[in-house]
Each structure stands twice: as C-alpha cells, then as structure tokens.
Backbone as JSON Lines, residues from 0, in Angstrom:
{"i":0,"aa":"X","n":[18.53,62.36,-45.38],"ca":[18.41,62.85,-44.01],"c":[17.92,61.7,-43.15]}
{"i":1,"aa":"X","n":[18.87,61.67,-41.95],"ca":[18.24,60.36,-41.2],"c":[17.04,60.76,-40.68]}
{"i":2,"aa":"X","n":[16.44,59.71,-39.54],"ca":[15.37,60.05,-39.1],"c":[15.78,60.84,-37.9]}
{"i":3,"aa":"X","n":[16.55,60.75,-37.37],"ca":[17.42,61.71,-36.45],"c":[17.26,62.63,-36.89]}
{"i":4,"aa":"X","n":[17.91,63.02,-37.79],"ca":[18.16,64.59,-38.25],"c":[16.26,65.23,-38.68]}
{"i":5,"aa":"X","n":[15.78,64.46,-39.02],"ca":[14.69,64.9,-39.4],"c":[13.68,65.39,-38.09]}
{"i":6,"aa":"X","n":[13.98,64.81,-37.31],"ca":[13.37,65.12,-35.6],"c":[14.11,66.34,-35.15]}
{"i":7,"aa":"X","n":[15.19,66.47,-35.35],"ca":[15.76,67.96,-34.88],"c":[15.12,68.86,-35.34]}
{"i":8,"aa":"X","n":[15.47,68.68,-36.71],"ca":[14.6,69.8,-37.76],"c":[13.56,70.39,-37.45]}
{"i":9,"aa":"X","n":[12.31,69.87,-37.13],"ca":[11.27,69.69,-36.6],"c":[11.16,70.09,-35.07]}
{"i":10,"aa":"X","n":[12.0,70.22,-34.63],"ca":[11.93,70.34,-32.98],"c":[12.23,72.0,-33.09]}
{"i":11,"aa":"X","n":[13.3,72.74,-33.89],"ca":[13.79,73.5,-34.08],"c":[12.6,74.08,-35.0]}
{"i":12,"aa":"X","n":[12.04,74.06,-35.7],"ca":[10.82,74.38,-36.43],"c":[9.75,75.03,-35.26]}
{"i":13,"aa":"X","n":[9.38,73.91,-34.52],"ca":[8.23,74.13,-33.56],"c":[9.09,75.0,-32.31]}
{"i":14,"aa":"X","n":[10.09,75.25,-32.07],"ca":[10.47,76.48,-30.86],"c":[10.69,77.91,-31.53]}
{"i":15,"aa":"X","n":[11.21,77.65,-32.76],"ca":[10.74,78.92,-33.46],"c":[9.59,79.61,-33.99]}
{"i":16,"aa":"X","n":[8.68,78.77,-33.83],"ca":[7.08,78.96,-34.41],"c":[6.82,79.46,-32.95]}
{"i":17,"aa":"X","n":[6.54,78.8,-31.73],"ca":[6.13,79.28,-30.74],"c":[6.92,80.33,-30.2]}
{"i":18,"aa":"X","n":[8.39,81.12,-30.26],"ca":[8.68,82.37,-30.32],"c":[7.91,83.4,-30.5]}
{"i":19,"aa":"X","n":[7.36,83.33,-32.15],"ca":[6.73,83.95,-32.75],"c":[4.98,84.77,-32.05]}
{"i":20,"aa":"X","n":[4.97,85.98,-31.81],"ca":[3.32,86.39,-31.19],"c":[2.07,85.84,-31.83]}
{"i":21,"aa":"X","n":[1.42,85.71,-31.19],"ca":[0.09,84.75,-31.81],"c":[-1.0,85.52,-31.69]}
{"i":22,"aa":"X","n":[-1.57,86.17,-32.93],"ca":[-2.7,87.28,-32.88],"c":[-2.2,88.73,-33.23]}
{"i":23,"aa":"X","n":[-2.79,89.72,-33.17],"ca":[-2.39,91.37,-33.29],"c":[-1.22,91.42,-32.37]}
{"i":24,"aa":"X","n":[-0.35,92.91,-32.83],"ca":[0.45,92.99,-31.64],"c":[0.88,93.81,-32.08]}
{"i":25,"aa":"X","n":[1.16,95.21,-30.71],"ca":[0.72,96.72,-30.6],"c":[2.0,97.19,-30.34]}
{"i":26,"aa":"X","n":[2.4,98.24,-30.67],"ca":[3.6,99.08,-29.84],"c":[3.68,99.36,-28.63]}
{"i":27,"aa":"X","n":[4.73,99.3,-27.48],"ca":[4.47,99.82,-26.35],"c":[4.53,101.13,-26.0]}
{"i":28,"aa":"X","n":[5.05,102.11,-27.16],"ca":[4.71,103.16,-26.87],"c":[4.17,103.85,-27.49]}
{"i":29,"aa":"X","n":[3.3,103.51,-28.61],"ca":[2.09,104.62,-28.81],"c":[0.92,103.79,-29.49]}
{"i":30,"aa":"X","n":[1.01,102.59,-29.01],"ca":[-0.72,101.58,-29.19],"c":[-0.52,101.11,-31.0]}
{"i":31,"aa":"X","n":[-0.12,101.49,-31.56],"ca":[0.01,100.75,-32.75],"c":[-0.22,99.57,-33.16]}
{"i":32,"aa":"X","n":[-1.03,99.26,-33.66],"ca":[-0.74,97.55,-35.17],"c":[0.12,97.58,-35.85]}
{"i":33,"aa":"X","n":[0.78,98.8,-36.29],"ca":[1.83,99.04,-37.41],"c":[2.99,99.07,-37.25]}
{"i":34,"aa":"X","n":[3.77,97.57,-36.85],"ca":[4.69,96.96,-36.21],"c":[5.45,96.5,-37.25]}
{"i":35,"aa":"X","n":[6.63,96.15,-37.81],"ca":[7.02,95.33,-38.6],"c":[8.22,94.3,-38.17]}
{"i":36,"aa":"X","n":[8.36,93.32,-38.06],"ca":[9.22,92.46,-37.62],"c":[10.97,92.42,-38.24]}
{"i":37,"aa":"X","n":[12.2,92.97,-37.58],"ca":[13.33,93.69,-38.06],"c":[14.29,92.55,-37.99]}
{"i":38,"aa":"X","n":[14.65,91.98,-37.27],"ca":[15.74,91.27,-36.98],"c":[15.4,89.79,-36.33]}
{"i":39,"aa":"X","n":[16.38,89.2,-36.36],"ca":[15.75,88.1,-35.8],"c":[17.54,87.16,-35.35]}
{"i":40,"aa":"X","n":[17.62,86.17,-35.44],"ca":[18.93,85.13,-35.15],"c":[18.92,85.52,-33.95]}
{"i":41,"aa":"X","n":[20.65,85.6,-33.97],"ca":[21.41,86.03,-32.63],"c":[20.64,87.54,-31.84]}
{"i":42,"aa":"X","n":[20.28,88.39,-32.79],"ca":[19.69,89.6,-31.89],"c":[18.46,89.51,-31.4]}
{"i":43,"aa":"X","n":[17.65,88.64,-31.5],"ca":[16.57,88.36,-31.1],"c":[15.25,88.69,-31.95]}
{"i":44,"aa":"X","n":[14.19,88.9,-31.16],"ca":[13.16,89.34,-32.24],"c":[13.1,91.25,-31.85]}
{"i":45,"aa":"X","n":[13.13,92.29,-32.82],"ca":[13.25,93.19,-33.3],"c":[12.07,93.59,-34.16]}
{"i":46,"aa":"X","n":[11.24,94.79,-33.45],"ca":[10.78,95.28,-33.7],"c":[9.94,96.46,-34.38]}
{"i":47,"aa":"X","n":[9.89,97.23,-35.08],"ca":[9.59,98.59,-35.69],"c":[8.55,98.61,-35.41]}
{"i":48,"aa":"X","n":[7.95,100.33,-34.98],"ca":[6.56,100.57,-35.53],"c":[6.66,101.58,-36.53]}
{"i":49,"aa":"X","n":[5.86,101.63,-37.74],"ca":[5.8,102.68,-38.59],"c":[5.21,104.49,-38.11]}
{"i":50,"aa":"X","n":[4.33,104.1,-36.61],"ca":[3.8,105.67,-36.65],"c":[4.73,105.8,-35.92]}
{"i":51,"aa":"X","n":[5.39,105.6,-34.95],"ca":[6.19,106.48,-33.46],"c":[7.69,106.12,-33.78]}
{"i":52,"aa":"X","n":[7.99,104.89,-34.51],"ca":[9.85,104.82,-34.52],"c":[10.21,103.87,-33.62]}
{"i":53,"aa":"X","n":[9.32,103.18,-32.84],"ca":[9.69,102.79,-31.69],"c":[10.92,101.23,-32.4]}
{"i":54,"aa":"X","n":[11.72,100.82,-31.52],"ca":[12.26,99.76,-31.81],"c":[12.69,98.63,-31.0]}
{"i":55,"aa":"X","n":[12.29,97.67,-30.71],"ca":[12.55,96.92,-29.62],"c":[12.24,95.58,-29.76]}
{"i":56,"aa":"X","n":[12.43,94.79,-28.85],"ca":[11.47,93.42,-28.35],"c":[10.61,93.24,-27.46]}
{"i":57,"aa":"X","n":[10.13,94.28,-26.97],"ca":[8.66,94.79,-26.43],"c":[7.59,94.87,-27.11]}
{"i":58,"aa":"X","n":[6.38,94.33,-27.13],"ca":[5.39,94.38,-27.75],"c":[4.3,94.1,-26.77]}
{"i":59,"aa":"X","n":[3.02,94.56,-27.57],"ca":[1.78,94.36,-26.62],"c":[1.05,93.73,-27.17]}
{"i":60,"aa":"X","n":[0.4,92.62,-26.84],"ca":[-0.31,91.48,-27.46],"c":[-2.19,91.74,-26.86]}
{"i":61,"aa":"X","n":[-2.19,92.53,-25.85],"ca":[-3.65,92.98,-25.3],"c":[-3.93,94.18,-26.08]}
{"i":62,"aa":"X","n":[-5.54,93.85,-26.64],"ca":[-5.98,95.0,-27.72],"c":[-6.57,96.18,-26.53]}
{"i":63,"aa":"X","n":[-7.19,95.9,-25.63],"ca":[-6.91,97.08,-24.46],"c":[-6.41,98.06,-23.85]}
{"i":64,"aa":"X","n":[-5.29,96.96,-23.5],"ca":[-3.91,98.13,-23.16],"c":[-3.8,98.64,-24.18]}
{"i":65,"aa":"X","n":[-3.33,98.1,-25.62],"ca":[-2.91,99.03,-26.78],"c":[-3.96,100.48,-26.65]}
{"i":66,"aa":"X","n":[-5.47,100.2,-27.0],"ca":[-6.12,100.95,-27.09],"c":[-5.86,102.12,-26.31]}
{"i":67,"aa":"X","n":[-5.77,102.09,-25.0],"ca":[-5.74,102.74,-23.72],"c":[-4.07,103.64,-23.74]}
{"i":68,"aa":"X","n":[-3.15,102.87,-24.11],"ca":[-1.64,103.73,-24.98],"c":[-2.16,104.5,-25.56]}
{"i":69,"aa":"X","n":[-2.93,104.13,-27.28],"ca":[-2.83,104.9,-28.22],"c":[-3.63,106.43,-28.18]}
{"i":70,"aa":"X","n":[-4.58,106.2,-27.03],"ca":[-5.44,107.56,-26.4],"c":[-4.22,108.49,-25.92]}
{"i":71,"aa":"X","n":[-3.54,107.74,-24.76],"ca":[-2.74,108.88,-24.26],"c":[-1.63,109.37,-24.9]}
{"i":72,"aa":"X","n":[-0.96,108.56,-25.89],"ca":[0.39,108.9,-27.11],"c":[-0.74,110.11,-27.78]}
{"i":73,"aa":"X","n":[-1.47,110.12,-28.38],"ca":[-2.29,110.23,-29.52],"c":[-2.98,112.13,-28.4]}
{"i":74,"aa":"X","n":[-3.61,112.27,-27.27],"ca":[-3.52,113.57,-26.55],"c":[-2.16,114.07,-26.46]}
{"i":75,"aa":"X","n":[-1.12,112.81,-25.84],"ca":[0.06,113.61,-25.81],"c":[0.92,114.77,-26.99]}
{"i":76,"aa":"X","n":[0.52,114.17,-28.45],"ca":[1.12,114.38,-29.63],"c":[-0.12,115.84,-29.54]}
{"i":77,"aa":"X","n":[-1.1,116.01,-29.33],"ca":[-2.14,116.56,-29.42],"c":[-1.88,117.86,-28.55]}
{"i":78,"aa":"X","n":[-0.61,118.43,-27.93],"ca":[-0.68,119.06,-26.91],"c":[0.34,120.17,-27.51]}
C-alpha cells in the first residue's frame, strides 16, 4: 500500500468515526437508551429502539430531553 493509499484509508476511517454519536443516545420517541444501530452504507445510519419500535436516523444525544420524552411516552402508555 502506497503512502497515498494509506492517507485515504485513514481519512475515510476518521469521517466515519466522527459520523458515529459520541456518549448515550435516546429515542425520539419514547426517551430510551435501548437503541440498536441497523443499517449503515448507502442508507445511512439506522436506528432501532427495543421498547417503542421506533426506526430512524433521529436520535437524542441530551440525557434531559430524553428524560423529559420518556415521562410523557411512559403517562401516555399509562392512560
């Protein structure tokens, strides 16, 4: 591998690393941690949560807001 090619590699390494969420990260619709990461390439990044179903590339990275979701999902289900 030249040294060329070895700098791409690497460049392509570090934009896919910084894609990636950095810390916890919540469902947007019912406050969850219990997220699992689905898809990825061409479709982008893809989401699951295990309690609500939700599926997307929406996520919530503030433990707040999550919190403040999972109250009102969590009365809503409650009703």
């Amino acid at each position: 591998m030249s040294e060329e090619e070895a700098y791409d590699k690497l460049d392509k390494m570090v934009e896919k690393e910084a894609q990636k969420p950095k810390g916890e990260i919540y469902c947007p619709e019912c406050g969850s941690s219990r997220l699992y990461y689905f898809l990825g390439l061409k479709a982008g990044q893809i989401f699951v949560c295990k309690d609500c179903g939700y599926q997307g590339p929406l996520i919530i990275e503030d433990g707040e807001v999550a919190e403040e979701i999972r109250k009102n999902w969590v009365n809503e289900k409650s009703k």
